[in-house]
C-alpha positions as CSV (number, residue, x, y, z in Angstrom):
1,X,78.9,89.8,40.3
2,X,79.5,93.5,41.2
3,X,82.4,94.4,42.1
4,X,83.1,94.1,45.8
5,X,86.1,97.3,45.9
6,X,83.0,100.2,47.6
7,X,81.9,97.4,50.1
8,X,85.4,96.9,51.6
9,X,86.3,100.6,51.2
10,X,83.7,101.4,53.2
11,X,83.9,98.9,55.4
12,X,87.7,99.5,56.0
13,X,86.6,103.1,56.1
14,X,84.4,102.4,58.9
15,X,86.6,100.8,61.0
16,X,89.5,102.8,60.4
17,X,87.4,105.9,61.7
18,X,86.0,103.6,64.9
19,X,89.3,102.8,66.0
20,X,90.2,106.7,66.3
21,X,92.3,106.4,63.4
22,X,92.8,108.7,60.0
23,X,92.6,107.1,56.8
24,X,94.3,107.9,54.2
25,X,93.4,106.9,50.4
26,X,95.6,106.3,47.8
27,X,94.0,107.0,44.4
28,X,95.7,106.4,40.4
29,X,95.1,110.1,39.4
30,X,96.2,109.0,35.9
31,X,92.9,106.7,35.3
32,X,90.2,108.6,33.3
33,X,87.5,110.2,35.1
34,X,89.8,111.2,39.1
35,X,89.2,114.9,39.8
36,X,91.7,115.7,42.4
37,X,94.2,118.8,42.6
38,X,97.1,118.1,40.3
39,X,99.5,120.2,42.2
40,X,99.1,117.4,44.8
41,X,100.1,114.3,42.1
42,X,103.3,112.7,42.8
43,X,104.2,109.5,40.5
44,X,100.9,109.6,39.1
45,X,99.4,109.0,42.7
46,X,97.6,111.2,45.6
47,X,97.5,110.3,49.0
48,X,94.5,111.7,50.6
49,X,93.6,112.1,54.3
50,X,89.8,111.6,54.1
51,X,89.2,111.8,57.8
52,X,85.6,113.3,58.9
53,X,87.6,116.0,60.2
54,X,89.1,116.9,57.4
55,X,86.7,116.8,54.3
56,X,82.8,117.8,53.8
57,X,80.0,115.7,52.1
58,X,82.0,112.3,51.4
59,X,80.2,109.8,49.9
60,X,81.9,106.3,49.6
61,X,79.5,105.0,46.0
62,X,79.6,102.4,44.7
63,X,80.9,103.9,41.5
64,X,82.9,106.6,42.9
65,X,84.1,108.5,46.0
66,X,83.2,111.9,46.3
67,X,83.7,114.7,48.9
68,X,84.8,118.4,49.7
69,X,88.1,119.7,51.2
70,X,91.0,122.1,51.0
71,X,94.6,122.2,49.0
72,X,96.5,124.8,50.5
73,X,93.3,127.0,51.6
74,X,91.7,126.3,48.3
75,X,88.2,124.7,48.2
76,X,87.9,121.5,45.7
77,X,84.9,119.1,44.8
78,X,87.2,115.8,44.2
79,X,85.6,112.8,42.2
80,X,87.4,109.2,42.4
81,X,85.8,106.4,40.2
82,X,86.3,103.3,42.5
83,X,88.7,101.9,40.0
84,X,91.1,104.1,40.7
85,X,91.5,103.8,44.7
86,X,94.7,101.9,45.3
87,X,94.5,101.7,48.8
88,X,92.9,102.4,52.0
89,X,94.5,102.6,55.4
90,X,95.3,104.0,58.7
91,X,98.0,106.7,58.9
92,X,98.9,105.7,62.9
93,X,99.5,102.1,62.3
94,X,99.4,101.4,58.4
95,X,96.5,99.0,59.1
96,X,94.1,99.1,56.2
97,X,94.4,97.2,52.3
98,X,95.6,97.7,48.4
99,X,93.2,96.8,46.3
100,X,93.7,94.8,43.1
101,X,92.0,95.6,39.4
102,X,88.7,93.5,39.5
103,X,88.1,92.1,36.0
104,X,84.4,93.8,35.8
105,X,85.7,97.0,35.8
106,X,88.9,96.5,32.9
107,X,86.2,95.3,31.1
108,X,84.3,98.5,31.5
109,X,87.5,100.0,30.8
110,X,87.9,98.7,27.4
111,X,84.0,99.7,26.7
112,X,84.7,103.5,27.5
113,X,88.2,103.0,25.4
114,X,86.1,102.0,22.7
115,X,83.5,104.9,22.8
116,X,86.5,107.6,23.3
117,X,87.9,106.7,20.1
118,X,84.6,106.9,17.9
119,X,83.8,110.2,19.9
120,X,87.5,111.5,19.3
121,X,87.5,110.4,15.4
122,X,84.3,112.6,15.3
123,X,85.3,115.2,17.6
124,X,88.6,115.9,16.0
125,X,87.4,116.2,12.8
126,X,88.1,120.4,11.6
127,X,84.7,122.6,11.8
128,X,84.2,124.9,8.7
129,X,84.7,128.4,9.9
130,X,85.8,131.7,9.4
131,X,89.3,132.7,8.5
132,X,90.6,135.2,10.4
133,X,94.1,136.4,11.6
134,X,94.0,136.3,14.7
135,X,94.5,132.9,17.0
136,X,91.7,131.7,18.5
137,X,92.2,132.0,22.2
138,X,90.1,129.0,23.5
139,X,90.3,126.7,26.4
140,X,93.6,123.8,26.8
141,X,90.9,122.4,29.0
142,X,88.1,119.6,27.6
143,X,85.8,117.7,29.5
144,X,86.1,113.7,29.5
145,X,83.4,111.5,30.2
């Protein structure tokens, strides 16, 4: 079966919101794939207020959370794969849920560990080029799939 995590987000999401609540998610920024500000990151988590009034264009998929808002007057586009939502709940009352780690998506996990490693054993591999004296001022950044 799929994994039931984006039905009961939503669901809790829902409800949450009806009740005149704000709900807060708590996402594992250190699981491959979360785009969220890393400024924000405390103890590897971010706690994220994802109330209508305060985002833009959320979508609760079922592979992944995605919406618009602001750090510190900043725009950001944040991605969270489902997997990495730890919790959903109500910042009034606390009411809300953790989620645990559903087995169809570890297993996933240990598929995309397996493709990193053969894309990083080819990746890292040197390129011919030229030699030249000065350092080679590219990006510290690299996209992950």
């Amino acid at each position: 079966m799929t994994p039931n995590r984006p039905y009961l987000l939503r669901a809790f999401y829902e409800w949450i919101v009806d009740n005149n609540c704000t709900p807060y998610l708590v996402v594992d920024a250190t699981m491959p794939g979360v785009k969220v500000p890393l400024q924000h990151v405390k103890d590897g988590q971010i706690v994220l207020n994802i109330s209508p009034g305060a985002i833009g264009n959320l979508l609760l998929g079922n592979d992944a959370v995605t919406f618009n808002a602001r750090f510190s007057g900043n725009p950001f586009a944040l991605y969270i794969p489902q997997r990495s939502v730890l919790a959903i709940y109500a910042r009034e009352n606390g009411a809300g849920t953790m989620f645990t780690p559903e087995e169809e998506w570890q297993e996933d996990e240990l598929d995309d560990a397996d493709t990193d490693v053969e894309e990083a054993a080819v990746s890292d591999s040197p390129e011919p080029g030229p030699d030249d004296d000065k350092p080679k001022k590219g990006s510290h950044l690299r996209v992950v799939k």
